[in-house]
C-alpha positions in Angstrom: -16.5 -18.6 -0.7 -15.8 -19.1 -4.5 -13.4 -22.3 -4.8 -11.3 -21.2 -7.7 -9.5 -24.0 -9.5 -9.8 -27.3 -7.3 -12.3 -29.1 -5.7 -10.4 -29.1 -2.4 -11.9 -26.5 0.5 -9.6 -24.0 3.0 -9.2 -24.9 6.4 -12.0 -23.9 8.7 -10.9 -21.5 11.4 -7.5 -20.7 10.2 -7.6 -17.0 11.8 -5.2 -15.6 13.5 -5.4 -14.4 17.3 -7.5 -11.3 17.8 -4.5 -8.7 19.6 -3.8 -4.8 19.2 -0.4 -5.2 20.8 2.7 -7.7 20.6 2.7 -10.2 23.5 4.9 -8.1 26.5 7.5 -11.3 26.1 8.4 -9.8 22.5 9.9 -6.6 23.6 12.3 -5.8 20.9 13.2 -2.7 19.7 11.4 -1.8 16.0 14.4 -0.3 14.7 16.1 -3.6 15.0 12.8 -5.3 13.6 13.0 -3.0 10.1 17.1 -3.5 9.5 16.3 -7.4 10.2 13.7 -7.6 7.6 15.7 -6.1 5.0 18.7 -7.7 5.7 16.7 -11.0 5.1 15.2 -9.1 1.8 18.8 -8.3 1.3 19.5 -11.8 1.0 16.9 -13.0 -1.6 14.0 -14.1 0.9 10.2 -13.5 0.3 8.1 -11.0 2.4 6.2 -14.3 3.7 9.1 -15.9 4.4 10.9 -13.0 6.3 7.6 -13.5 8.6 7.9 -16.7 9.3 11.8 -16.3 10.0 11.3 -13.7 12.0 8.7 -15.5 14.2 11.0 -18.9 14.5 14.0 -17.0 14.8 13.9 -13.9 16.0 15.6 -10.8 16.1 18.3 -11.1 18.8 17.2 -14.2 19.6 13.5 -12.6 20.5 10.5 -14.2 18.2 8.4 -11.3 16.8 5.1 -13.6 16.2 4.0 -10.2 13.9 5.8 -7.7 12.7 2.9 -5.2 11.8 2.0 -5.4 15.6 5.5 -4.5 16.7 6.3 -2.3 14.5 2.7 -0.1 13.1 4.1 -1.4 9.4 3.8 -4.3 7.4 6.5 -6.1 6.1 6.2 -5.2 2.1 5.7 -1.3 3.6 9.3 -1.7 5.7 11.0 -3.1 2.4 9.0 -0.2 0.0 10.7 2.4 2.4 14.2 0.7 2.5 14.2 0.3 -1.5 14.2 -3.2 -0.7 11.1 -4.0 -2.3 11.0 -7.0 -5.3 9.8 -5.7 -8.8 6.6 -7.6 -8.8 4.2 -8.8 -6.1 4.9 -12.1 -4.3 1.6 -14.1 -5.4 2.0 -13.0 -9.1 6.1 -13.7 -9.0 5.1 -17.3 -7.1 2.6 -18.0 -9.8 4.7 -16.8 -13.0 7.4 -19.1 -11.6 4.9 -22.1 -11.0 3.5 -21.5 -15.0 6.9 -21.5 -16.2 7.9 -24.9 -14.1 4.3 -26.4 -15.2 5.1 -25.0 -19.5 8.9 -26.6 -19.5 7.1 -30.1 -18.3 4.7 -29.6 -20.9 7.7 -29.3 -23.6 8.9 -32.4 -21.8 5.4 -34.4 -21.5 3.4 -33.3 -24.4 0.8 -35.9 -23.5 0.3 -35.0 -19.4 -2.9 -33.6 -19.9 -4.0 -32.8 -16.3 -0.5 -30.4 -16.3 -2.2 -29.3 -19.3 -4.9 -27.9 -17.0 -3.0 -26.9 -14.2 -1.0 -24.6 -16.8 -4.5 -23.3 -17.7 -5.9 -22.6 -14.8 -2.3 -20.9 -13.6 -2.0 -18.4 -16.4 -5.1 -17.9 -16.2 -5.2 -16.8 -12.4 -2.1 -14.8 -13.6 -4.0 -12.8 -16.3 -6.4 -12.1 -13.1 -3.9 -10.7 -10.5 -2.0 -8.8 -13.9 -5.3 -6.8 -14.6 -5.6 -6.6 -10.3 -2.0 -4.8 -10.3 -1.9 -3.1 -13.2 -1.0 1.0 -13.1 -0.1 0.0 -9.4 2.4 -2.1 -8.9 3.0 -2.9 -12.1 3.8 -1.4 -15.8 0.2 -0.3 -17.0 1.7 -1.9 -20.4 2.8 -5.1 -18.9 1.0 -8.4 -20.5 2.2 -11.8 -19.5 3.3 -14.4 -21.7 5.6 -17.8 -21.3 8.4 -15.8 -22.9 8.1 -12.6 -19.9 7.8 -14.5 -17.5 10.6 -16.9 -18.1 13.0 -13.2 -18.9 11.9 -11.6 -15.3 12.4 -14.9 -13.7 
């Protein structure tokens, strides 16, 4: 597998459980599932982050360990029918808010050349996903730049 940007490798063997149905001990209802996960949307989390809370926590105390099991539906497709959706994919909003954190330390730290990189390397992996998304999920128009970015964020 291609290594992008670092030098570092993924963690072997990182897949989740093979299962077509959630465990019998997760029996809660999947209309209580769906107005969970956008009541979390509702109050600013991330679809990955929903997951996660809705695994620790649960919904009426009840883990879901995965939602698309319980419920047929993915979490992005329960917050696309609700309205609940975010304007721009997760990845590409993590990133664009990671290049404009790396770009105001740059204005700071003219000489940190290695964040010089990083900055590089994050636009660049930006430019990627924006082409990837482009006409689908996004404006077919849109183009990123410091100044976008830092207005949608």
């Amino acid at each position: 597998m291609a290594r992008m940007h670092t030098r570092r490798r993924g963690s072997s063997d990182s897949d989740k459980p093979v299962a077509d149905e959630p465990p019998e001990w997760s029996d809660v209802d999947d209309a209580a599932i769906e107005e969970r996960v956008v009541e979390l949307a509702e109050q600013g989390h991330d679809p990955s982050v929903i997951g996660l809370k809705l695994r620790d926590e649960g919904v009426q105390g009840t883990p879901v360990p995965d939602v698309k099991l319980a419920t047929g539906k993915k979490i992005t497709e329960i917050l696309e029918e609700n309205d609940a959706d975010s304007e721009f994919p997760e990845d590409l909003h993590n990133l664009m808010e990671r290049a404009v954190r790396l770009r105001e330390h740059m204005d700071e730290n003219p000489t940190d050349h290695q964040n010089k990189r990083a900055l590089q390397n994050t636009q660049s992996k930006i430019r990627r996903l924006v082409d990837y998304y482009r006409g689908d999920e996004i404006d077919a128009d849109f183009t990123y730049s410091y100044d976008t970015a830092k207005e949608l964020l």
